[in-house]
N, C-alpha and C positions, 0 to 999 in steps of 0.2 A: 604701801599705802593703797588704797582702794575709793575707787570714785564708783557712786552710785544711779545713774540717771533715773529719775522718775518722772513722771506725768506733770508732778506740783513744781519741779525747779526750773530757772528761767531758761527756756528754749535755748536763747542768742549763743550764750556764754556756757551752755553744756553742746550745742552745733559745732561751735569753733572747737572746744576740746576732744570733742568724737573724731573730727576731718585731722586733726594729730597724732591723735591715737592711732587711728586707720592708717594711715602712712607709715607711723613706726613701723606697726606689726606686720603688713607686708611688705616692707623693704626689710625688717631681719626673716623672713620666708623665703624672699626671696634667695637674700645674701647666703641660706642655708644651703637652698638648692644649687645656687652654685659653686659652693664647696666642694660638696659631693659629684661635681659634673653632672648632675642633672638638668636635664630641659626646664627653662624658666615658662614658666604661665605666659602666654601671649595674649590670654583677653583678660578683658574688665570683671571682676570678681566683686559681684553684689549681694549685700546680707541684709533682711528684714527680720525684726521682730514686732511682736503687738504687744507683749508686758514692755519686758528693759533690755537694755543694753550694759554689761557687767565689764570693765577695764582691770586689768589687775598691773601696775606696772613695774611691783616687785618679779611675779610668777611668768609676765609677760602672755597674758594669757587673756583670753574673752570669752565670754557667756553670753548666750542669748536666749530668751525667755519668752514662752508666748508664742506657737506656731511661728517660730524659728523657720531660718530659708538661707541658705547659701548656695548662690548657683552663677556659673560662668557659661560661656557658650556650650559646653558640649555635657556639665553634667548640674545636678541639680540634687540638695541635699534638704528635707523638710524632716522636721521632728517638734514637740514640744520644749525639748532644752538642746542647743549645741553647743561645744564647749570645745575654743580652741586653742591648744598653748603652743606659742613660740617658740618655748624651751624645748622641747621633746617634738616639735612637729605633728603632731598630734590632730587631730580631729574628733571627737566623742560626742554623738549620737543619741538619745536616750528618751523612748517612748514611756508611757505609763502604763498601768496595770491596775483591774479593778482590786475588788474583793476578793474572787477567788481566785487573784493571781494570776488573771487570761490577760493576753494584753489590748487594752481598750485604745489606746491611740500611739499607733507605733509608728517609730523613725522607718522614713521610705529615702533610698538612693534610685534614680535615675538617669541613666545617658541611652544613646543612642542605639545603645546594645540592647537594653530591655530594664529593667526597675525591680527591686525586692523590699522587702518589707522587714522591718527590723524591734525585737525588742531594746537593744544596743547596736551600737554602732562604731566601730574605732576605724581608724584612714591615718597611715603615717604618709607625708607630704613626702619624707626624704624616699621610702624604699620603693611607695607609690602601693605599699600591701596594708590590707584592712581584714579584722574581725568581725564578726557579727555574731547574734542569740539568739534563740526562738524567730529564726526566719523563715520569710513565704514571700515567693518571686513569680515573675512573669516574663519572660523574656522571649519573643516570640510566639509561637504557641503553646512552648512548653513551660510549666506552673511546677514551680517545688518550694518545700521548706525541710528545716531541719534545726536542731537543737543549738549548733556551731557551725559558723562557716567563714571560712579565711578567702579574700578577695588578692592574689599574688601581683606580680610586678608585670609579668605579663597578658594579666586580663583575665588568665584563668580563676575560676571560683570553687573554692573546692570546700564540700559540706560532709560534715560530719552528723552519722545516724540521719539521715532525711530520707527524704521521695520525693518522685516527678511522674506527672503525668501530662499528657495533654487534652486529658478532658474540660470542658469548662464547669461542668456542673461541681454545685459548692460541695456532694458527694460524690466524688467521680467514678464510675463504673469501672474503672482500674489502676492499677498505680504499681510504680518500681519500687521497691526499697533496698537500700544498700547504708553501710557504716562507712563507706568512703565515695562520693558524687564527685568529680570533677567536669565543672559545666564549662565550656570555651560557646561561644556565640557561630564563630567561624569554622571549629575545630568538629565541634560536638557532643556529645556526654558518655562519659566512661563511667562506669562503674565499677565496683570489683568487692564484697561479690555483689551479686544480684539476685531478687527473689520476686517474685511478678505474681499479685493478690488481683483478682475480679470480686466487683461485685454484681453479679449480675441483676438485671428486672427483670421478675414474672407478671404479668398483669400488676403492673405500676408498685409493684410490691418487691422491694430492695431484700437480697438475699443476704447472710453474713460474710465479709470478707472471706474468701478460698484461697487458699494459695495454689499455685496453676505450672511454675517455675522456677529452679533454683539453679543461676551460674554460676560458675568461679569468676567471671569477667563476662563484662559487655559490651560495647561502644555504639549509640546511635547517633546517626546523622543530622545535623542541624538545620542543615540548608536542604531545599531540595537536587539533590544534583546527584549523578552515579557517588556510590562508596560500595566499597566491600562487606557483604557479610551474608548471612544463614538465610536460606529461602524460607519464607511461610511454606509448611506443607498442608494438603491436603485430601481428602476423603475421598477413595474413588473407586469405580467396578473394574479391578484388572486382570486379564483372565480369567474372567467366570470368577472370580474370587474380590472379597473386600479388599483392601491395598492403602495404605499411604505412599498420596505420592506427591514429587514436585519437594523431593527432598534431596537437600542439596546444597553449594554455594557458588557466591557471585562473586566474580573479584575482578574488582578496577583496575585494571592494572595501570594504564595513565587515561590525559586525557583523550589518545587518539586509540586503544585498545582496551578490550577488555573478555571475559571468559566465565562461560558459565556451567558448570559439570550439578545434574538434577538425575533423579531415579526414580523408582518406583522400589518399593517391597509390599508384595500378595502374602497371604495367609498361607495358600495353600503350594508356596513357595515356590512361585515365580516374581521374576523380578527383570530392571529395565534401569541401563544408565547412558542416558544423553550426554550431550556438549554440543556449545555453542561457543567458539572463538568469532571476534569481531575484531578489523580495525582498519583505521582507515590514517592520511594526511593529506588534508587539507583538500585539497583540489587535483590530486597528483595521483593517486589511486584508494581504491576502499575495497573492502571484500568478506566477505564470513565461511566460516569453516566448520560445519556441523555433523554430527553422526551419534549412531545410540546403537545397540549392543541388548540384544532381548532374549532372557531365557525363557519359556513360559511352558503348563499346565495347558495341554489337550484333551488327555485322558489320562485318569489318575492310575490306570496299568501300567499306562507308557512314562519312559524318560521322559525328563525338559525336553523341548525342542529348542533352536535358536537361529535366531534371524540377526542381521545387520544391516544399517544402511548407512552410506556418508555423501554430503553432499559439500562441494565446493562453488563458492564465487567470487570473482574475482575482477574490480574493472578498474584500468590502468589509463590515465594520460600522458604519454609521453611528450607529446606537442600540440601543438593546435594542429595537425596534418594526419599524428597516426593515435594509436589506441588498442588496445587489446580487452576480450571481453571473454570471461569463461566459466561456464553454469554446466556443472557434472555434477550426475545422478550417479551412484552404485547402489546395488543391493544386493543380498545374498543370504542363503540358507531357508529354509520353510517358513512361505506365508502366511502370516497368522494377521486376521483385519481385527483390528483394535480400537479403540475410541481413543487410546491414548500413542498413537502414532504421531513419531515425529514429522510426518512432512504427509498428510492428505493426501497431496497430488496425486502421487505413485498411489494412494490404496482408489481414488476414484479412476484414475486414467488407465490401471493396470499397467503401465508399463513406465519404463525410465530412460527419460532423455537427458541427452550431454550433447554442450553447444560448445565450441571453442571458434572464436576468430580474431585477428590479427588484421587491422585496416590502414594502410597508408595511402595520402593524398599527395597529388605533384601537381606543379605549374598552378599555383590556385584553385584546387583543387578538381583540373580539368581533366586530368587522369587521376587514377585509382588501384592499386593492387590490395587484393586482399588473399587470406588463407584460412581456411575453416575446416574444423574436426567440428562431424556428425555421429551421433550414434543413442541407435533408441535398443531397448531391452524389453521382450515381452514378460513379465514376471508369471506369466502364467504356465510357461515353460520355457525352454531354453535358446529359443528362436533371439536372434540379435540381427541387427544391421551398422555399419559403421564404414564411415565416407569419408576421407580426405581430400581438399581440392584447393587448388591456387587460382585465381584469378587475376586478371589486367583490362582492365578497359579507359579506353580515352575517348573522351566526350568531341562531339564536332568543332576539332579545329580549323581554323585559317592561316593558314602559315603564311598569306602573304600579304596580309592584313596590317599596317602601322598602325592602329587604333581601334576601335569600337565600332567606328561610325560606319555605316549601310548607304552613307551618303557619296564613296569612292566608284570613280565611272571605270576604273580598271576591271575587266575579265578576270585578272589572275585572282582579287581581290575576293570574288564571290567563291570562291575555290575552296572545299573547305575537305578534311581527311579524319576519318576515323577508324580505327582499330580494336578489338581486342582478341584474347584467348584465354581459356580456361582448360584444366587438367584436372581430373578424379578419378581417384583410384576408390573402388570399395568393396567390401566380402558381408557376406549374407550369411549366418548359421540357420537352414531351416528344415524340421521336422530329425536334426540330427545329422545334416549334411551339410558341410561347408562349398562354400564357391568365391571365387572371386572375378573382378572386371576393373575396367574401366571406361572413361568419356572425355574424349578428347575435342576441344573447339580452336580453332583458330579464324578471324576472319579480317579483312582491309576492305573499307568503303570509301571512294569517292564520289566528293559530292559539287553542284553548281549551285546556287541561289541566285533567281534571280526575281523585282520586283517590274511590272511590265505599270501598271497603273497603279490610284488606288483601287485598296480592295482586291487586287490579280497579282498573284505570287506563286512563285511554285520553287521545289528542291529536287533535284535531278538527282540520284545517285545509282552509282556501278560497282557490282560490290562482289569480291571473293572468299568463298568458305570453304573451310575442310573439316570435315564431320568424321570421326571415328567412334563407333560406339560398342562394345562387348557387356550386355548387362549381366550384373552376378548373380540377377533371378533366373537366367535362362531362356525367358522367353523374351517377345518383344522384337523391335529390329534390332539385328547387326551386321556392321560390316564398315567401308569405306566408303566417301564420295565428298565431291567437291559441287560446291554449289556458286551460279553465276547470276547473280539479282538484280535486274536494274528497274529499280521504281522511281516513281514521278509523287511528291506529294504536292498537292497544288490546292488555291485557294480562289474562287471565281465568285462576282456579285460580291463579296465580304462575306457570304455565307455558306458559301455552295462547296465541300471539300469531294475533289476525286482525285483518287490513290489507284494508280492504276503501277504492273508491275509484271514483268516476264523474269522467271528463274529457268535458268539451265541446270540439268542434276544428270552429273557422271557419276557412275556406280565406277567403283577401282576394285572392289572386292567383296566378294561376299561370305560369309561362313560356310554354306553349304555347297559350293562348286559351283553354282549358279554361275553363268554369262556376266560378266557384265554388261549393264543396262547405261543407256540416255536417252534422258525426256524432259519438256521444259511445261513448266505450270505458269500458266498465264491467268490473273485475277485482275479484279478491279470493283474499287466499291466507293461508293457516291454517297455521301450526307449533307445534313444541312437543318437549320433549324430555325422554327417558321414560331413567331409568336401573336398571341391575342388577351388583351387586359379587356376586364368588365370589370364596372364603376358596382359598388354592394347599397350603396343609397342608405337605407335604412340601419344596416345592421352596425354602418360605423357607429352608431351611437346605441345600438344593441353588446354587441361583443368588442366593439376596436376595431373592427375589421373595414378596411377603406379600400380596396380592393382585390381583385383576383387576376393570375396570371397562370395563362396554361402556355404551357411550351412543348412542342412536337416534333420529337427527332428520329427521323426515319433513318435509315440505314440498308441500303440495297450493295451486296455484293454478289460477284461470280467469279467461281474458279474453274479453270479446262484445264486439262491434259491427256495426251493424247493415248489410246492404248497401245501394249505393247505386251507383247509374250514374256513370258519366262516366270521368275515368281514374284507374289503381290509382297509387296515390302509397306504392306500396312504396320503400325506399327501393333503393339497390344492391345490390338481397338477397344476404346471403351464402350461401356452396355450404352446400346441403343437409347434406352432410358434413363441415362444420366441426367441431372440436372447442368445448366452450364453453367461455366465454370467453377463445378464443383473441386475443391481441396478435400481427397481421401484421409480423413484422419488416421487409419491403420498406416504404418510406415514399411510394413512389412507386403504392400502388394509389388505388384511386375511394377518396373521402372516405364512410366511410357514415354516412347521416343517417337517422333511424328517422322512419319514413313510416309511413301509415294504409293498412292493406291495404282492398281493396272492402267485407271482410266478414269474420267470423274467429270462432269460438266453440272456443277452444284449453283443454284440460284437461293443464297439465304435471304433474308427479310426480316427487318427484325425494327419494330414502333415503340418507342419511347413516348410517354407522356409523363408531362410534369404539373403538379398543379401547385402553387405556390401563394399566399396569402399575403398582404401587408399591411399592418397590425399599426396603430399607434401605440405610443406609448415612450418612454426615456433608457429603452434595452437600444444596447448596442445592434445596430444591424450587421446582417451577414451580405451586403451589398454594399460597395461604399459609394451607390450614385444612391441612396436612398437619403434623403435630408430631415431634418428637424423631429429624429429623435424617432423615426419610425422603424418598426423591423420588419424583415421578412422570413416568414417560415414557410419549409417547403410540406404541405398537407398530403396531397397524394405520388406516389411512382406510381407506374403500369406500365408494364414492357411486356407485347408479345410477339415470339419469334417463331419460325420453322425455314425448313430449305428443301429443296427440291434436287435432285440427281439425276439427269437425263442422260447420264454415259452407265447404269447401272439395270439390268433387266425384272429384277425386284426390288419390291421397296423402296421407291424413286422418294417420295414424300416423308420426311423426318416427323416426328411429332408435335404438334401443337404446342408450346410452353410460355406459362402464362404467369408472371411472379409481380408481386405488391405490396406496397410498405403504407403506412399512414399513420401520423400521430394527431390528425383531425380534431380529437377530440381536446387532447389536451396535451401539453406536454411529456408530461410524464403518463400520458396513457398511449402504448404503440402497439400497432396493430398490424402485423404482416402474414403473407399467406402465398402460395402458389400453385397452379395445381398441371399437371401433365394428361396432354391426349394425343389417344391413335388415330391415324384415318384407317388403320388395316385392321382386319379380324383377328381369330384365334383357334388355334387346333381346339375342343370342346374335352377332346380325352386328354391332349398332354399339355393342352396351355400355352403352348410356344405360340409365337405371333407367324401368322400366316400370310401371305402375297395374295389379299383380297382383302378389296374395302370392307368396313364395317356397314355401309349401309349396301352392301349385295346381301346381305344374309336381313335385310330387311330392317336393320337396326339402323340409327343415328350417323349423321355423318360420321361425329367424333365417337370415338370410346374414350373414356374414364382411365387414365394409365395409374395416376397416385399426384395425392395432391397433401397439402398442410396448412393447416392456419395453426398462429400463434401471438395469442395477445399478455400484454408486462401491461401491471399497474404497481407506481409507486407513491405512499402517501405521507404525509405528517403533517401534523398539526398540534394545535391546544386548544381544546374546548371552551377555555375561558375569552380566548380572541378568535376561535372560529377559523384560526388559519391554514392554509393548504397549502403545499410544500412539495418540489420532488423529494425521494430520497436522500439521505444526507448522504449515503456509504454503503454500498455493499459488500459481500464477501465470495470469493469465489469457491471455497470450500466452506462445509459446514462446521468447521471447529479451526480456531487459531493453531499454527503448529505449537506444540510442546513449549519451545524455546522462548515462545512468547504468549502462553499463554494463560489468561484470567478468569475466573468466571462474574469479576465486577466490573461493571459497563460505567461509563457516564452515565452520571444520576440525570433522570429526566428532572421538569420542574415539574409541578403538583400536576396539571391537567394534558401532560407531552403523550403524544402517541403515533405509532409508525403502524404502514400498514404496507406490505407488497404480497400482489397478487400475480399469478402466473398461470395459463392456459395451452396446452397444445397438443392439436388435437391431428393424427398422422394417417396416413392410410395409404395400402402400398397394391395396387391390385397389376402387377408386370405379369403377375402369371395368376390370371382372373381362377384359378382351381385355388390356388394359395393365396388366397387375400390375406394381409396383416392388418393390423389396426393397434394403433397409439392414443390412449387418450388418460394426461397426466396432468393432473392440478397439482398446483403447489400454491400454499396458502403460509404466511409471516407475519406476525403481529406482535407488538409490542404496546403495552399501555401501563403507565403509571397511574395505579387508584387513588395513591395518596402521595405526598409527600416521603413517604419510607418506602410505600411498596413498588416494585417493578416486576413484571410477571413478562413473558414473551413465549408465545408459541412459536413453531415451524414442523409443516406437515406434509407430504403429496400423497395423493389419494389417485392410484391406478383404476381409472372408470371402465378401463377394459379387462382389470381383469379381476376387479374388487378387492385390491389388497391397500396397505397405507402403505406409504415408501417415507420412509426414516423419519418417524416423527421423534421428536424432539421439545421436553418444557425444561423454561428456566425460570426462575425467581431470583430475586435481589431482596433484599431487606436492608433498608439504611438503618442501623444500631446507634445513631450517635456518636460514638468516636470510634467504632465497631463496624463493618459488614459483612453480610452473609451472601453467598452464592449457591445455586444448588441449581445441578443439569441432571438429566433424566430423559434417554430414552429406552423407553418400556420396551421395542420389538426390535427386530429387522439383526443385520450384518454388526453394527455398533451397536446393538444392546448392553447398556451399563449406565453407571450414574457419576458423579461428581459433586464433592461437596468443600467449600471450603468458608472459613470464618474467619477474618484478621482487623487488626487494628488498618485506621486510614493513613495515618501518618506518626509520625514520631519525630 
């Protein structure tokens, strides 16, 4: 028997028969599902229709008519007719179709997972597996249809004869095809096989499908997250030759590892295969393990040549107290500069360093051992150096101290001990000679603290060292001796610091048979620092600026000792014309060890000024007495120093040095500079500096020794809000290594643009016959024209001696579900190009 509802029969009395009906039917669905052990429905299951509602209570089945709707919490079923039967568990779907058989209004399923579209539709209740026909889906980004598609027990969707892309467009510029699609939301989509058709645009004008690709199998990734599979390759200058490179694969091994093996193959048959191992856990250590393997094309007379490098690192937490850290460089066989080099460094630095250390902390971290392997390689020939050394040191203890406090009237209390020692062994290969040394430290300090007022403090200590040193350069000091230090650092007025201090130094040995010597060096140097603010009146409501503060810290010391025969245990003096505290980048000069000159009574000097600005505004300050949201930036340095030698019969006066920093102008715009002068003259034929002022020969007090300015600008912004920006990133080599490297950037937005500029400008006049000169711009741009295009330059133009130094263009092109990259530089050492073109996601 069959009941019919329609619009014309009375409401009341077909409501009550529907809410009976509806109960059967899902209590014998239910009662099905748990026959079978299956999960019962846990939410409310609601159905609309706009025609009827169809009961059959022979077939035990329902129909619903009229933009049909069955949907519970998590999924949602719309069609024109849905048809459910109790008997068979069943679900059936069922869109229309016009004239020619297209389908005009078709059954759509959705959940949580993504929605498809359906000309039919079947859903068995019990196995939890459904059919479908002539479908087209959406499920995240990725869009497919196909003729048949079967919906399995576990989620997976698996279509017969279809395709997927991720384009949106209603003709998508590419698409997969395959006779077997298995989609997982979670998992991802497999295929098997696989045949991958473009269509590409010329000037808005759609080309005919191409086919581009044909696999036995595929699998892409769903999610965005590491997976395993085939790298994009791409188009590039490798050895002088055209090359696909960046071919290769990725493979996830889990989630705390993974490994990447990439190569090159040239035309003219050379070739290149990297790796990249990674992994790490948790918080506990992480590290990578790189290296690449290069034959290549020098001259087409000659063999391949082949080079290698591997790089290790490695950084370990063992505890909160110790830790291990290790970053090794190798390299080997004939250098050949490359644009596709895996690790920059080595090709700009010329040379390869390896660091290894080993750090343990005790007593809360008041003591310290550590152990570190050095060692740099000149790839330019066979010159090495390499250093092993153990260290120990403990910070100023109080041994007889019960607590913290400074507030205990005990003597023994202010007592306080430090220690350390250090051992290094190291061997030097240079010009094809080996050597070896070492450097021995050991030293005990005792100390007294005592506070007398406020503001009047001082630290007493007495202190013994033993000094052994053998350098493996050869030159330099060596030999034995013990050293007796007792210094005062003290604190007067609150501001006033003098550090005054007498060293005993017994010579115990020498290398060259030399006597041993004793002599004690006595110094002492006073600072202190004096301030003054001015109010800016006007300009707070000009720039923000509400006032200014200059701070001036003088610095006067003086070192005596007395002379004494035999030999000068200077150590490998450095050039009169250093800058101070210059760090020699070469790792390969003389080791210098500070040695006891014969005699010396030096007066240095040396003026600090600071000029410092305070700014309104809601930027955290770099002062924490500054209040209510204001900052302070420091605008200018200026420090000028020299010293004087009245135990010395030439040369008494050290040079002028004069060094400066400011970013005045703006943040991101800095500007520093320094420059060096003589007071003595110069031989006129050999240039060496001569024991006669420069104003006897009628000249300037000062001479001109070498001096540099160098100013950084960095910019960004968007045209459309006018904005100014530092830079967001820099890079410190000009190309990503290999392992990580793309030629597709973050898309700017439609009017983004970056701008960094660089200036400096060098000149070296120590030997006024051989003047040098530096003068190097480098210029960086980036600007988006449109919403697709990105264009960037980078360029340095040598002013001294008219050449360009490594220019470099890139382009970007956004394709819509497509992009294109392409690197290009025309001259220099890296001359070559780069091209590559890939989908954005999948």
């Amino acid at each position: 028997m069959t009941f019919i509802k329609r619009k014309t029969l009375f409401l009341p009395i077909l409501s009550i028969l529907m809410l009976l009906m509806t109960l059967a039917f899902q209590r014998a669905l239910y009662a099905a599902d748990v026959r079978k052990d299956r999960s019962a429905m846990k939410s409310v299951v609601r159905f609309t229709a706009k025609d009827s509602v169809v009961y059959n209570f022979d077939r035990r089945s329902m129909e619903l008519w009229g933009k049909a709707k069955i949907n519970d919490d998590d999924s949602s079923v719309k069609a024109p007719r849905i048809v459910i039967d109790g008997t068979t568990s069943l679900l059936r779907a069922f869109g229309t179709v016009d004239s020619s058989q297209s389908v005009a209004e078709p059954a759509m399923f959705s959940d949580r997972q993504g929605s498809f579209f359906a000309e039919t539709m079947t859903y068995n209740f019990k196995t939890r597996r459904g059919e479908t026909t002539h479908i087209s889906s959406s499920s995240g980004a990725v869009k497919f249809k196909g003729d048949r598609v079967s919906r399995l027990e576990n989620g997976d969707m698996v279509v017969r004869d279809g395709t997927f892309t991720t384009c949106d467009e209603i003709e998508p510029h590419y698409w997969f095809s395959s006779s077997s699609i298995t989609f997982n939301p979670d998992t991802g989509i497999r295929a098997k096989p696989l045949y991958m058709y473009i269509r590409p645009e010329i000037f808005s004008m759609r080309l005919p499908a191409i086919p581009v690709m044909a696999l036995p199998y595929m699998a892409f990734p769903a999610k965005r997250e590491r997976i395993s599979g085939f790298l994009m390759p791409t188009l590039a200058s490798y050895s002088h030759s055209t090359a696909l490179s960046n071919l290769g694969y990725y493979w996830a091994i889990d989630d705390y590892s993974d490994l990447r093996v990439a190569g090159d193959i040239a035309v003219n048959g050379s070739w290149r295969l990297g790796e990249r191992f990674r992994y790490t856990k948790r918080d506990a250590f992480s590290g990578q393990i790189t290296g690449e393997y290069k034959r290549y094309v020098v001259d087409a007379a000659l063999p391949l040549s082949s080079e290698w490098n591997a790089n290790i690192v490695h950084h370990q937490v063992f505890d909160a107290s110790s830790q291990l850290d290790v970053a090794l460089q190798f390299q080997g066989g004939k250098r050949h500069d490359d644009l596709n080099a895996i690790n920059m460094e080595t090709v700009l630095t010329e040379q390869t360093n390896s660091r290894a250390s080993l750090v343990k902390s005790f007593h809360d971290e008041n003591s310290i051992v550590t152990a570190t392997y050095n060692r740099s390689a000149d790839l330019r020939n066979h010159n090495d150096r390499q250093s092993t050394e153990a260290t120990f040191y403990q910070n100023r203890h109080y041994p007889f101290r019960s607590g913290f406090s400074l507030e205990d009237e005990s003597w023994r209390s202010a007592v306080s001990v430090t220690t350390g020692a250090s051992l290094a062994v190291e061997s030097l290969s240079l010009n094809n000679l080996s050597s070896s040394g070492y450097r021995g430290f050991a030293q005990g300090e005792l100390g007294y603290y005592r506070e007398f007022a406020d503001g009047y403090n001082a630290l007493l200590t007495q202190g013994i060292s033993f000094q052994s040193v053998q350098p493996a350069s050869g030159s330099g000091y060596r030999g034995t001796r013990m050293l007796f230090p007792l210094r005062m650092q003290s604190t007067l007025f609150h501001h006033l610091n003098i550090n005054p201090s007498i060293t005993s130094i017994h010579s115990l040995r020498t290398d060259g048979g030399e006597s041993p010597f004793s002599t004690t060096v006595v110094s002492v140097d006073a600072g202190t620092r004096l301030y003054g603010t001015l109010g800016t009146g006007l300009f707070e409501h000009i720039v923000g600026l509400k006032a200014l503060r200059h701070t001036f810290i003088p610095l006067i010391s003086y070192t005596w000792n007395s002379p004494f025969s035999g030999h000068w245990y200077g150590a490998a003096s450095s050039n009169v014309y250093d800058w101070p505290n210059a760090t020699p980048f070469n790792n390969f000069e003389a080791t210098r060890f500070t040695g006891v000159p014969a005699g010396q009574s030096v007066v240095g000097i040396s003026l600090k000024n600071l000029l410092h600005g305070r700014f309104k505004g809601a930027l955290s300050s770099e002062e924490g007495d500054v209040a209510d949201g204001d900052r302070t930036v420091q605008l200018l340095s200026l420090t000028a120093s020299t010293a004087y030698n009245g135990a010395v019969d030439a040369f008494r006066l050290a040079p002028l040095t004069v060094v400066t920093s400011s970013n005045v102008l703006a943040q991101n715009f800095l500007l520093s500079g320094g420059a060096m002068y003589d007071f003595y003259s110069y031989n006129t034929v050999t240039g060496d500096r001569v024991n006669r002022y420069n104003s006897d020969d009628g000249n300037a007090l000062l001479r001109f020794v070498k001096g540099f300015m160098s100013m950084s600008l960095s910019l960004q912004g968007s045209r459309q809000a006018g904005s100014v920006a530092s830079f967001a990133s820099t890079h410190a080599a000009p190309f990503a290594s290999y392992t990580d490297r793309t030629l597709f950037h973050e898309p700017f937005t439609a009017s983004d643009w970056q701008l960094r500029f660089s200036f400096l400008l060098q000149t070296d006049k120590s030997n006024p016959l051989e003047s040098t000169y530096d003068k190097l711009l480098n210029v960086s741009a980036k600007v988006a024209w449109s919403k697709n295009w990105q264009t960037g330059v980078n360029t340095g133009y040598d002013l001294g001696n008219g050449k360009v130094v490594f220019p470099m263009l890139q382009l970007h092109r956004d394709l819509h579900c497509w992009q294109m990259g392409f690197q290009w530089v025309p001259s220099g050492v890296f001359k070559g190009y780069a091209f590559q073109i890939g989908l954005k996601a999948l």
